[in-house]
Each structure stands twice: as structure tokens, then as C-alpha cells.
C-alpha positions in Angstrom: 0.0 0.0 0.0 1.2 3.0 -1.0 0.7 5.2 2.9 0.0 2.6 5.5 1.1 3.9 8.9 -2.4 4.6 10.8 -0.4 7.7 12.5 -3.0 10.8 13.5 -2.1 14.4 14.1 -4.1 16.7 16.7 -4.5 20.3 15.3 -7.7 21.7 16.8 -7.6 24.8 14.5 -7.8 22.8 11.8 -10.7 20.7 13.6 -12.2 23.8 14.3 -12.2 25.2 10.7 -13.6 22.1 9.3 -15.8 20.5 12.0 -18.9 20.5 9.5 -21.9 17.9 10.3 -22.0 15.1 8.1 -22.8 11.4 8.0 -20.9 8.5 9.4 -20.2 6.3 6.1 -21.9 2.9 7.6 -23.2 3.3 3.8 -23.1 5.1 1.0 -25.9 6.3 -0.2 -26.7 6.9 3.9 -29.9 5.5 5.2 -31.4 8.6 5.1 -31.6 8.5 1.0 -33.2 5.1 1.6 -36.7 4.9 -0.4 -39.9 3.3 0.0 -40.0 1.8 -3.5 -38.1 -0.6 -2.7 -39.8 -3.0 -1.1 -40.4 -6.2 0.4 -40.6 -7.6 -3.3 -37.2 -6.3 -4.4 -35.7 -7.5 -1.3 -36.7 -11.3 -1.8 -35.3 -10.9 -5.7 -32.2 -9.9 -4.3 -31.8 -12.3 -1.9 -32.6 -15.2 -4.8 -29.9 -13.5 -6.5 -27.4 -13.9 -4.2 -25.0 -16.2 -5.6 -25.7 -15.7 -9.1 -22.5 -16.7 -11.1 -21.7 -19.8 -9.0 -19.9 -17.7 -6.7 -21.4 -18.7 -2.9 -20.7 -15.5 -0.4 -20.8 -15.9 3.4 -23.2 -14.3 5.5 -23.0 -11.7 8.2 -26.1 -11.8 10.1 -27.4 -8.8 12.4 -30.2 -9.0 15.1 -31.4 -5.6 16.7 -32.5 -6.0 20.3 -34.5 -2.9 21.3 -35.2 -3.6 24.9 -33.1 -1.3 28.0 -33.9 -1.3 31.6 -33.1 2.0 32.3 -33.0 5.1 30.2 -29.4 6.6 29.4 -30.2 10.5 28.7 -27.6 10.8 26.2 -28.7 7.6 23.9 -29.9 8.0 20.3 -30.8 4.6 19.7 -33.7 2.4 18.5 -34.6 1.2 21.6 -37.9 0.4 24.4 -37.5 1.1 28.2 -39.0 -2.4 30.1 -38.7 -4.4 32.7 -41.1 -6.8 31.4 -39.8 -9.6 29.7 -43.1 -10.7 28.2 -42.3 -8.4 25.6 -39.0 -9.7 25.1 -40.1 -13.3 24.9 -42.1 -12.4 22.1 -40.0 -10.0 20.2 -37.8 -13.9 20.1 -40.7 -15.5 18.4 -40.9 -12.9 15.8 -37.4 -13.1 15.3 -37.7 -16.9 14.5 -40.4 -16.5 12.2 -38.2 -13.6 10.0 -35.3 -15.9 10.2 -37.5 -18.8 8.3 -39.5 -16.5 6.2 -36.0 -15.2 4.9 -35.0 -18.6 4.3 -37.3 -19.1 2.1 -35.9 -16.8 -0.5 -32.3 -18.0 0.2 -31.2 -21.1 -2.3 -30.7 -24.2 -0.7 -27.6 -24.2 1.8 -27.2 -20.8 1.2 -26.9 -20.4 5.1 -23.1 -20.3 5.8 -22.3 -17.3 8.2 -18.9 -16.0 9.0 -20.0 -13.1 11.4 -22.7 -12.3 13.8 -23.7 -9.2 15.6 -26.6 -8.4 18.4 -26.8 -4.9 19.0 -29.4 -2.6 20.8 -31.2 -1.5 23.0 -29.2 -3.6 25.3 -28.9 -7.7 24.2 -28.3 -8.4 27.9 -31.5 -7.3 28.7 -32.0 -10.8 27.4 -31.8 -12.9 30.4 -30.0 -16.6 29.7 -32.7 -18.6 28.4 -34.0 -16.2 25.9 -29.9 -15.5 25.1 -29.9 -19.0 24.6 -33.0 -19.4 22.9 -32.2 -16.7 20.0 -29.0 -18.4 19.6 -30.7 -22.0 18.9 -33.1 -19.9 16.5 -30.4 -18.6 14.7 -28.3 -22.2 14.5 -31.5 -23.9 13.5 -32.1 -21.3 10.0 -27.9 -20.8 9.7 -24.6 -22.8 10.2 -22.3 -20.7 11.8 -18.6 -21.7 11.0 -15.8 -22.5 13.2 -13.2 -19.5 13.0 -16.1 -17.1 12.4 -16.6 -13.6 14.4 -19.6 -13.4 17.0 -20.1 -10.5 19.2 -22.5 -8.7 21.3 -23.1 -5.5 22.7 -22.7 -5.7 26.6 -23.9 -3.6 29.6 -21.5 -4.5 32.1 -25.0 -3.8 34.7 -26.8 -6.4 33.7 -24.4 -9.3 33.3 -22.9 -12.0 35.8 -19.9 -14.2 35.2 -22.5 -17.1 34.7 -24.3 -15.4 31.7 -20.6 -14.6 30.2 -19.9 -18.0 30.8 -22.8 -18.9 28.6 -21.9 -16.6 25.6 -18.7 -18.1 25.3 -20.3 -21.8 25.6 -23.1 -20.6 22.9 -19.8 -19.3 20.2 -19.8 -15.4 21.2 -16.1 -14.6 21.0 -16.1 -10.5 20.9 -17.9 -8.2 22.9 -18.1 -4.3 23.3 -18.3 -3.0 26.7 -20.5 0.0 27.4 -18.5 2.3 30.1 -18.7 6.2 28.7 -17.4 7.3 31.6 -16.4 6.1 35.0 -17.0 9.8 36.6 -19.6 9.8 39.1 -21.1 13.2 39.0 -20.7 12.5 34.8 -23.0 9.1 35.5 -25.5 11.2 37.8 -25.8 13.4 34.7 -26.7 10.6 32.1 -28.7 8.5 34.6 -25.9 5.5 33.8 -24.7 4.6 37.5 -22.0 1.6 36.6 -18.9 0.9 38.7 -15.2 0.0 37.8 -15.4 -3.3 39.4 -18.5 -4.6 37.7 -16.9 -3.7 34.4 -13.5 -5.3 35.5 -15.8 -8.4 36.5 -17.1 -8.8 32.8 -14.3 -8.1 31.3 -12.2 -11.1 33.0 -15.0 -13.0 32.6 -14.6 -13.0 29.0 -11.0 -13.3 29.0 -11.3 -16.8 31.1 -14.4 -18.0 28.3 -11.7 -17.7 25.5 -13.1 -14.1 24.1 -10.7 -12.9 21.6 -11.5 -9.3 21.3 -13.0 -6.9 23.8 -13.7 -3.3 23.2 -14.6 -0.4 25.8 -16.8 3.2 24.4 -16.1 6.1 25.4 -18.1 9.0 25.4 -16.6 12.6 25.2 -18.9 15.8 25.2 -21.1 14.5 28.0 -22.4 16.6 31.3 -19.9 17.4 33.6 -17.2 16.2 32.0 -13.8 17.8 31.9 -10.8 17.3 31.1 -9.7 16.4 34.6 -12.5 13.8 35.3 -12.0 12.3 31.4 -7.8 11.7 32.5 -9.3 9.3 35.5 -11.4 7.4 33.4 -8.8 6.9 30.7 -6.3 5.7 33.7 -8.9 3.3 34.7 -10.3 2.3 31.4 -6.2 2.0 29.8 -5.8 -0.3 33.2 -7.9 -2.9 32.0 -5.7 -3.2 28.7 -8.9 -3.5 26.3 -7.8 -4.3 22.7 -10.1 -2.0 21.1 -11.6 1.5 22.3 -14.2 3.3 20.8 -14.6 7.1 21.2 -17.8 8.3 20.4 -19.1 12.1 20.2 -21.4 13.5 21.7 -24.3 14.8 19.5 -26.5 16.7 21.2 -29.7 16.7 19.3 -32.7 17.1 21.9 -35.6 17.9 19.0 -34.8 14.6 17.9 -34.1 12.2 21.0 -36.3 13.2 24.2 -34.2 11.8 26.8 -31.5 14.1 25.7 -34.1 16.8 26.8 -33.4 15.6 31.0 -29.7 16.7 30.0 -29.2 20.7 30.7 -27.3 22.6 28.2 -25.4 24.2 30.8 -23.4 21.4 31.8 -22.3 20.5 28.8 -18.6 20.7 28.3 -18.2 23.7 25.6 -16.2 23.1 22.2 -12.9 24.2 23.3 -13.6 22.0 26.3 -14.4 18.8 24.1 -11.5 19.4 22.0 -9.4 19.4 25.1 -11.3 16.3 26.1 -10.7 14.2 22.4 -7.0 15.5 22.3 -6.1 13.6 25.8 -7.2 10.8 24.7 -6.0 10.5 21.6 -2.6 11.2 22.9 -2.9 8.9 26.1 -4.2 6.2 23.2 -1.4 6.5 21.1 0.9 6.7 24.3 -0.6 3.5 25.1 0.5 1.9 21.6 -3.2 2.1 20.2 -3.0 2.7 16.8 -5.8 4.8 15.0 -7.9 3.0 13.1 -10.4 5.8 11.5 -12.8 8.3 13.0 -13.3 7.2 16.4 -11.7 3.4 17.0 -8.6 2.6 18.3 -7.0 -0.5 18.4 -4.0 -2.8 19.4 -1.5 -3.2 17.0 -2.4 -7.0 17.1 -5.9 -6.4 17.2 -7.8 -8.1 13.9 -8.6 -4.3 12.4 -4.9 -3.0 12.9 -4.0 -6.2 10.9 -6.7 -5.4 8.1 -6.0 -1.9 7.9 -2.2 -3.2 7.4 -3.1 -5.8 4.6 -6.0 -3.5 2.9 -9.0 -5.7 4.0 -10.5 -3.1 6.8 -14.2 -2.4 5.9 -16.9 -0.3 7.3 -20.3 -1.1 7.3 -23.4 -0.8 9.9 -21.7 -2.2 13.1 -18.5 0.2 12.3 -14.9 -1.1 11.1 -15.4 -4.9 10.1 -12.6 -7.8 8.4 -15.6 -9.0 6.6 -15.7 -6.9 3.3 -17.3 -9.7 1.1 -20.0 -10.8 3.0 -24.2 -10.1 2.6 -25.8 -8.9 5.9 -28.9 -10.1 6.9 -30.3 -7.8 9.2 -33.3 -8.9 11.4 -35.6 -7.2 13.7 -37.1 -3.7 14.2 -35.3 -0.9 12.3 -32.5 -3.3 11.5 -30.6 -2.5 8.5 -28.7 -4.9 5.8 -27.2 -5.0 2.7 -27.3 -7.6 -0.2 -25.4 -7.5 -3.3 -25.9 -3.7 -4.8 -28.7 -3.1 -2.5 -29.6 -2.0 1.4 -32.8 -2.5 3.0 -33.9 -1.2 6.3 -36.6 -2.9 8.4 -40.0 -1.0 9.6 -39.3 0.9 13.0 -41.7 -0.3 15.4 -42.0 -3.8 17.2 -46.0 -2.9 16.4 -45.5 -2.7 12.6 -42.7 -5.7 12.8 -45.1 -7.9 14.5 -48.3 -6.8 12.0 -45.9 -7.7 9.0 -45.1 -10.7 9.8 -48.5 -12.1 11.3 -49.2 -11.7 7.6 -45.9 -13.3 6.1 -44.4 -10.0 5.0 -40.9 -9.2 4.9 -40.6 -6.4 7.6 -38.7 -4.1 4.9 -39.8 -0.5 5.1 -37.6 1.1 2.5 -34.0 0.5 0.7 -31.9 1.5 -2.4 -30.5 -0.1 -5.0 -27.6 1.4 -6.0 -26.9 2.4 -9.3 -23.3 2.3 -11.6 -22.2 6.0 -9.7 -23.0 5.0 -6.2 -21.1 2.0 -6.5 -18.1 3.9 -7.9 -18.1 6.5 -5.2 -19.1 4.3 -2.2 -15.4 2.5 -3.0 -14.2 5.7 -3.0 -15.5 6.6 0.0 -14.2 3.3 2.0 -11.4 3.2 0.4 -10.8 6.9 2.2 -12.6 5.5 5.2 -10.6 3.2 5.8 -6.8 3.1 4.6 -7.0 6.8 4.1 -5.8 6.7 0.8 -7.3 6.2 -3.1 -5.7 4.6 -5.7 -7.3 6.4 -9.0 -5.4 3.5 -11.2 -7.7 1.1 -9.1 -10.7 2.8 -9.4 -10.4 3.4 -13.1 -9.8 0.0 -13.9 -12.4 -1.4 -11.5 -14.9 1.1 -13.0 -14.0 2.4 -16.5 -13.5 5.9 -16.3 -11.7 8.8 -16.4 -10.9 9.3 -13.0 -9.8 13.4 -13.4 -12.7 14.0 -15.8 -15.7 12.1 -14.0 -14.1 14.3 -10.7 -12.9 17.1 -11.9 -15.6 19.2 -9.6 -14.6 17.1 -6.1 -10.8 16.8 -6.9 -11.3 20.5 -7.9 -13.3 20.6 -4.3 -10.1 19.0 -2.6 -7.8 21.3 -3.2 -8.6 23.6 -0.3 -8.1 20.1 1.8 -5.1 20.0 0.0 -3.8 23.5 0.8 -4.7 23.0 4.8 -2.0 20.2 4.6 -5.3 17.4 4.8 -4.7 15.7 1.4 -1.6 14.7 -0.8 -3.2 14.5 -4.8 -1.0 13.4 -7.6 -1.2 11.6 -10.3 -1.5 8.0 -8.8 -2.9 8.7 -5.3 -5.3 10.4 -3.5 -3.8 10.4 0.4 -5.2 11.0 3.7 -2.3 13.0 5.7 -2.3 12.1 9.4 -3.0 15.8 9.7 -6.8 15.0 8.0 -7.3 11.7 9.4 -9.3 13.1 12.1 -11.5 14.8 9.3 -12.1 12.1 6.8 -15.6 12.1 7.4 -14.9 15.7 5.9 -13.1 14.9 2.8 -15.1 11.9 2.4 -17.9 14.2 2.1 -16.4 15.7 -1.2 -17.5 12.6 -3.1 -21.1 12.2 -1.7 -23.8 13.1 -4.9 -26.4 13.7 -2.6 -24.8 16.3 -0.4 -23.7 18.1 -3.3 -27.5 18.3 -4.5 -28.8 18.6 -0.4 -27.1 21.3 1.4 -29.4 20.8 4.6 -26.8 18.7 6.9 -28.2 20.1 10.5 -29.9 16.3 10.4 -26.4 14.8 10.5 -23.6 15.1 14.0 -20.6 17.1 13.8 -17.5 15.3 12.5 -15.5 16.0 15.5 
């Protein structure tokens, strides 16, 4: 590869002067381009046409669990506050019956999967027979292979050594921790009271049941956080020797997410105070021999994404940086989203409309895309930026047939202001991310992004930084 060291620099006037809101890159088109025309009916053809050619992908398979016991004031997910696990039991039924009615548009054996996610909500709201019984719903429709990758989303709160012990013994081998911040008057804030022991617990627990990756988020941008309070948790958090961190933003968005509306403005950290926040621990990362792998994850130098970013085979889709570039994703319950061949799909948003669809054998797809010849092009574009911070234009050219300086002249005419700020190196075989722009490649991503250039209205999106 032509620029492989993952290094980052920290300049926070450049952050500053290009801190613009913009989307994520789990996809390109982003969900919110999705469209209702495409349908449960386009969906099943795509998923008949899977391994047209001879050429039999694996699967990634990912199952949204929406239920939390307790409200966390700064969460923007899909998600349903209960204690009653009624509901829970039969959300598990209706995930069974998408699994089969799926199947049926899959060819025959077409069931091999290579990685697995549960995300939320929180999955260990589950309680261990329900983990248990999604897990023999999902080996009954899918054969999961030996070597493959299986994680969950865990709240250390909610989980005992026992129900660790089980997710090991069921094939879970990764798992994310949820921490944010160990501060106490920070917790108070966000209505998240969780202790350093309990999260030590879990994670040991998954050490001893054979886990092979565990990763800890972070949260900067909260209530009550300063830079002070941040260096304790980063002490305590770089203590437990994690091989992945995740360092999320905080978006602030309270016309969209009503629990945000509990947190006061006022004790938010302001932007010269977040900076401060994001720049400590970037440096005590790195410090700690975490190498940056894009936007906001950090990993171990022999951590499986350090070693894909290395060899060219990092990837981002919906659950963040993946290995698994080549594989479908099946994506099952409420506002769950997936991708098959040249299309995405995401599911209908409430467990009401899930539950109606499939009482009547529907597909629970709400709305999708299928891209078209210049969405392909510029979403490989746009990970290939994402995640290896560079572009080879010989590669796209041939992969595509064009003219890479005439079908671009207006972005790589776009880029030049990146390139005069010291963000981007252009010549005439590479497009590079500097570790000076690494931080902002979100930013320069956003160069190559159609629908931006034809929808100025970004106030939807988060802030970059």
C-alpha cells in the first residue's frame, strides 16, 4: 500500500475550521436516502440472487435487540425502556419467524455465516434462556462456522460471570463493553450509574471463556465532563488493557431524542472543552500503543482491524470497522438494516409494525436502495478513504472504467482547499489522507457524496468531531 502507517495528528484549528456535520459512512448512499420503492418484493429478488454466477458469499447476520432497563439520557438509539420480559419473549418469536420466512428466499444451503452481531437496545436485557433461545433460533435457520466472528453489545450492569460463561459456551467470542465514563457526577448526569469493578468483572469473565477481542466506548462531550474527570477514566479504562476502544461524540440533538431533553445545556462541556477532552485521549491512546484506526476506533496493534487496515482488508459497514468486506448482511428485527449484493434494506421501525408484517408473512422491509453504476463507484471511493485513508485512482479506473480526473474534476477541484490546509496529498497515482486530515475524513469523504452536493441541509447529521 502506498501510505500505510495509521499515525493521527491533533491540530484543533484545523478541527475547528472544518468540524462541518456530516454522516458516518456505515453506507453510501446513507440510510437517510433510503426509499420506500423498494420494497419487500425487491428485497426477496435480491436475496434469490445472491450467488448468481456460481460464486457462494458468506453471510454476516445482524439481530437488533430494542429492549433497556433504564433510560441513558444521552442515547440516540432504536430502543424500548421495560422491565417486562413478556415483551421480550415475544419479540424472540418474531425473530424466528423472520429468520425462516427469509430462508425461504435464500437457495438451498445458502446459510453459511462467517460473522454475527446483536446490537441494541441492550442484548443483555436478554436474560440466559432467551440468550440462549435466540441463539438455537439462529443455528437452527444458519450454520455458523468454526473461525467465524460473534459479538455482542454488553452492559456491564446487567451481566454476571454465569451469563458470560454462557456466551462463550453458545460461540460469542467478541464483545463491546459499554462504560462512557467512570466519573460519578458524569453518571449522575446521564442516569448510567455503573462501577469499575463490575466492568472489570465482565471483562475477566470474557478473558477466562476464551473471548478474543474486547472493546470499551467512550463518550466525550457528555455533562460534567472535563478534562480532569476524562484523564481518571482513561487511567482506569487504559488499566484494564482493552484491545479496542471506541470514542464516540457526543451529539447533542434534543428535537430529535427526548431523553436528551433531562440533560441541561449548561453542563455541557463547551467546544474548546471537548477538544481538550478528544485530544487527551487521543494522545494517552497512542501513548498506550493504540493505533488509530479511522474516525473514532482505536486499536491494538495486534488487534484483527490493525491487521486489516495493514493488509488492505479493513471495511466499514453498519456495526462500524469490520474484516468482513465480502460478506451479505442479513439484518433482522425492528429498524434493523442490511445489505445484499448492490442493495440495502432497512426494516419497519416499530416492534408494532414488525409484529403486524409478519403475522401476515411480509418481509418487515420498510424502505432500501439499489444502487446504481455511480453509487457503486463512489461508495469504493468513499471506503477506500474511510478506511486506509488513501485512493488509488489507477484502481478505481480500472475497476470502473473511467476517467478518473474527468468524471471528478468538480470534487478533486473541491479537494484542493483540503489540499492547501495540509489534509490531502493529490497526484497523479494517489489520493492520500495526511495524518493531519485523518481526524477529518468524514470531511473529505464528504467531497464525493452526490447527494450532499445536491442537499445542502446537513443540520440532520452530527458534527465530524
Amino acid at each position: 500500500m502506498n501510505n500505510p502507517v495509521a499515525n493521527v495528528v491533533f491540530d484543533p484549528d484545523m478541527l475547528r475550521r472544518f468540524d462541518v456535520n456530516g454522516p458516518r459512512y456505515t453506507s453510501y448512499p446513507t440510510a437517510d436516502r433510503f426509499v420506500e420503492a423498494f420494497d419487500p418484493e425487491a428485497y426477496k429478488a435480491w436475496l434469490g440472487k445472491r450467488n448468481i454466477g456460481g460464486v457462494k458469499k458468506q453471510l454476516s447476520l445482524y439481530f437488533h435487540i430494542p429492549f433497556c432497563n433504564t433510560i441513558c439520557y444521552y442515547c440516540g438509539c432504536s430502543k424500548i425502556i421495560t422491565k417486562d420480559h413478556s415483551r421480550s419473549a415475544k419479540y424472540l418469536q418474531y425473530l424466528d419467524k423472520e429468520m425462516a420466512l427469509t430462508k425461504q428466499y435464500l437457495e438451498d444451503g445458502d446459510n453459511e455465516v462467517a460473522q454475527l452481531h446483536w446490537g441494541g437496545g441492550s442484548p443483555t436485557f436478554l436474560n440466559d434462556e432467551e440468550i440462549a433461545q435466540l441463539m438455537g433460533s439462529i443455528k437452527k435457520h444458519f450454520k455458523l462456522i468454526d473461525d467465524g466472528e460473534y459479538s455482542i453489545e454488553i452492559d456491564p450492569r446487567k451481566v454476571s460471570r454465569e451469563t458470560v460463561e454462557l456466551l462463550g459456551k453458545l460461540g460469542f467470542n467478541r464483545m463491546s463493553i459499554g462504560v462512557q465514563d467512570f466519573d460519578e457526577d458524569v453518571q449522575k448526569a446521564v442516569n448510567r450509574i455503573q462501577s469499575e469493578e463490575e466492568t472489570l468483572n465482565v471483562m475477566q469473565a470474557a478473558r477466562d471463556n476464551g473471548f478474543k477481542s474486547i472493546s470499551v466506548d467512550l463518550i466525550y462531550g457528555l455533562p460534567k465532563q472535563n478534562v480532569i474527570s476524562f484523564n481518571r477514566t482513561l487511567d482506569r479504562v487504559l488499566a484494564m488493557s482493552p484491545d479496542r476502544f471506541s470514542i464516540y461524540n457526543y451529539a447533542h440533538l434534543p428535537s430529535l431524542f427526548k431523553p436528551q431533553r433531562r440533560i441541561l445545556q449548561e453542563d455541557l462541556p463547551n467546544a474548546d472543552q471537548r477538544m481538550q477532552i478528544l485530544a487527551l485521549a487521543i494522545r494517552r491512546l497512542t501513548e498506550a500503543g493504540y493505533v488509530f484506526i479511522g474516525m473514532d476506533h482505536f486499536a491494538k496493534p495486534d488487534d484483527e482491524l490493525a491487521v486489516a487496515q495493514r493488509q488492505g482488508r479493513l471495511h466499514r459497514n453498519f456495526q462500524g470497522y469490520s474484516t468482513h468486506a465480502d460478506c451479505d448482511l442479513l439484518a433482522f428485527g425492528a429498524t434493523s438494516i442490511g445489505k445484499v449484493g448492490p442493495t440495502y434494506s432497512q426494516n419497519v421501525k416499530t416492534i408494532e409494525e414488525y409484529y403486524d408484517r409478519l403475522d401476515n408473512n411480509m418481509l418487515p422491509v420498510l424502505r432500501g436502495i439499489e444502487l446504481n453504476a455511480d453509487d457503486i463507484l463512489r461508495r469504493s471511493i468513499i471506503q477506500s478513504l474511510m478506511c486506509h485513508f488513501e485512493l488509488s485512482l489507477e484502481s478505481i479506473e480500472i475497476a470502473h472504467l473511467i476517467d478518473f480526473k474527468k468524471y471528478f474534476a468538480q470534487e478533486l477541484e473541491d479537494l484542493r482547499e483540503h489540499e492547501k490546509a495540509g489534509l490531502v496529498r493529490i497526484d497523479d497515482k494517489w489520493i492520500t489522507v495526511l495524518p493531519a486530515g485523518r481526524m477529518l475524513v468524514r470531511a473529505i469523504s464528504m467531497v464525493f457524496d452526490r447527494y450532499l452536493r445536491a442537499d445542502r441541509q446537513r443540520t440532520r447529521y452530527s458534527k465530524v468531531i
